[in-house]
N, C-alpha and C positions, 0 to 999 in steps of 0.2 A: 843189918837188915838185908835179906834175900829181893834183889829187885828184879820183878815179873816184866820183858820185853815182848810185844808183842810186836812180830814182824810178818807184814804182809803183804804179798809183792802186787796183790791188785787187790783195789776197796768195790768193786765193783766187776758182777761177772752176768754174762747177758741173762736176759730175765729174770733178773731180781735187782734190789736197790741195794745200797749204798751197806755194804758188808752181810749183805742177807746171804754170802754163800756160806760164810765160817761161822755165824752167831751160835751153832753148840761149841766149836772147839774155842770161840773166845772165852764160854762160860766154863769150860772146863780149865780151861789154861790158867785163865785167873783165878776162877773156884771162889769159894765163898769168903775167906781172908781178906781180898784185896777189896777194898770198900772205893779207894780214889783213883784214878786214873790220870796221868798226865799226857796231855797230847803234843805232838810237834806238830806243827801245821804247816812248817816251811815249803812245802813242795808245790802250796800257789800262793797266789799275789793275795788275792781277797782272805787273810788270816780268819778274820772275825767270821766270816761264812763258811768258813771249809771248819773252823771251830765249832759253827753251829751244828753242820750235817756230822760231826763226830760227836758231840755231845749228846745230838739230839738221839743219834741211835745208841749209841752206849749208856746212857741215862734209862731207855725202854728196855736194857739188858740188865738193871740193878745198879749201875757203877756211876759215880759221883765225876765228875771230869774239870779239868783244870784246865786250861789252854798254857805253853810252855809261853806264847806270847802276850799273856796279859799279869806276870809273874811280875814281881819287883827283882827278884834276881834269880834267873834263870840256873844258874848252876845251884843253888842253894835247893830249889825247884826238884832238880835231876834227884840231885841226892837223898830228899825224904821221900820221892815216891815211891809209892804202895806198887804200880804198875804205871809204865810208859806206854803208847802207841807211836811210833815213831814211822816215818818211813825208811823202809827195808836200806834202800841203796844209802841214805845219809847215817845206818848203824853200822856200816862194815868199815873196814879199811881205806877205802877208798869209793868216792862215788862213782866213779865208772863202771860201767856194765860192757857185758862183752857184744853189746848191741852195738854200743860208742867206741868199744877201746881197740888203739890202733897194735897193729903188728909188730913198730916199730915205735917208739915214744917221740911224739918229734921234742924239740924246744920250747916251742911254742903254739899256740893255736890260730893264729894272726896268720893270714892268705898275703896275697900280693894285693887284692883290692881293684882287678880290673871292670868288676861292673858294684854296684856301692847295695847288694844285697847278701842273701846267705839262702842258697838252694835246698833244698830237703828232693831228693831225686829218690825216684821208685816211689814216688806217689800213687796211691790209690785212693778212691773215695769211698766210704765205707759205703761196706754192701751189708743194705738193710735187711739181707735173707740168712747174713754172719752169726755161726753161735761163737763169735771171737770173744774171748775167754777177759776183757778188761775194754779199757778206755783206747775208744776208735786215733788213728792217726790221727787224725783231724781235728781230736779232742785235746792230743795233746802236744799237738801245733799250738792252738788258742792257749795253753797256759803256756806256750814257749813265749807268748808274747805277752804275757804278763808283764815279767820283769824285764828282758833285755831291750826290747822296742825296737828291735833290729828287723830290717825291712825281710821275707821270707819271700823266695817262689815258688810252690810248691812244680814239680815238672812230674806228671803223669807220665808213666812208662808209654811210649810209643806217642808221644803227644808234643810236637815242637812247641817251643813257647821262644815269642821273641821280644827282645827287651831295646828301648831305645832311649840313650840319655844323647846330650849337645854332643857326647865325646866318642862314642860307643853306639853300637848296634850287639846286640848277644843273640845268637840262636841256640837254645839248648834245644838237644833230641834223648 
């Protein structure tokens, strides 16, 4: 069997909802063949809700949808589907993007740990006048903190922020 991937680098593009910018070329792509659809939903925490908002819209586009997380066995899953939606950066080689990836590889990802958080620098807040093409910074800070529960600071360009534990004082600029 010929399996139909559908890879899409944002599910959402300003004004409109939740894959309103592709819905003819998902109908085209998949075309009238593909009756099931398997969805990956790893890329947030809330599975069963981020399953909903894909079911919900691919269900209104004709297509029948499976969640890859409520399978009894996930590779057996991959293998019969009619058509996956997957996200883009977990189908390639590697999930790094040339957003994240360094110039040099280091070893490891692990800092020395002199203040006990993890910076996100060149912070902006979204500007509500943006036709920015996907999900705001800010949008996808909140799903960074889904999973890893790691403390963040976000530091605005041109905006000191200062940090103060028993041991430490931090000023970032």
């Amino acid at each position: 069997m010929k399996r139909r991937l559908l890879l899409v680098s944002n599910s959402t593009l300003h004004g409109g909802g939740y894959l309103g910018h592709c819905e003819k070329q998902i109908q085209e792509f998949f075309g009238e063949n593909v009756k099931r659809i398997l969805f990956v939903p790893y890329a947030l925490h809330d599975r069963d809700a981020y399953a909903k908002t894909a079911r919900d819209k691919l269900q209104s586009l004709g297509y029948a949808v499976d969640s890859i997380h409520e399978t009894a066995d996930p590779v057996e899953a991959v293998k019969k589907a009619e058509g996956i939606f997957i996200g883009t950066n977990v189908s390639t080689i590697s999930i790094n993007t040339t957003n994240d990836m360094p110039i040099v590889y280091p070893p490891t990802l692990a800092a020395i740990g002199l203040v006990p958080f993890n910076i996100n620098p060149h912070y902006l807040d979204p500007d509500p006048s943006s036709k920015h093409m996907g999900e705001t910074r800010e949008q996808r800070i909140q799903q960074y903190h889904e999973e890893p529960n790691t403390p963040s600071v976000l530091v605005s360009l041109g905006c000191p922020t200062r940090h103060r534990t028993p041991t430490t004082t931090a000023l970032t600029l």
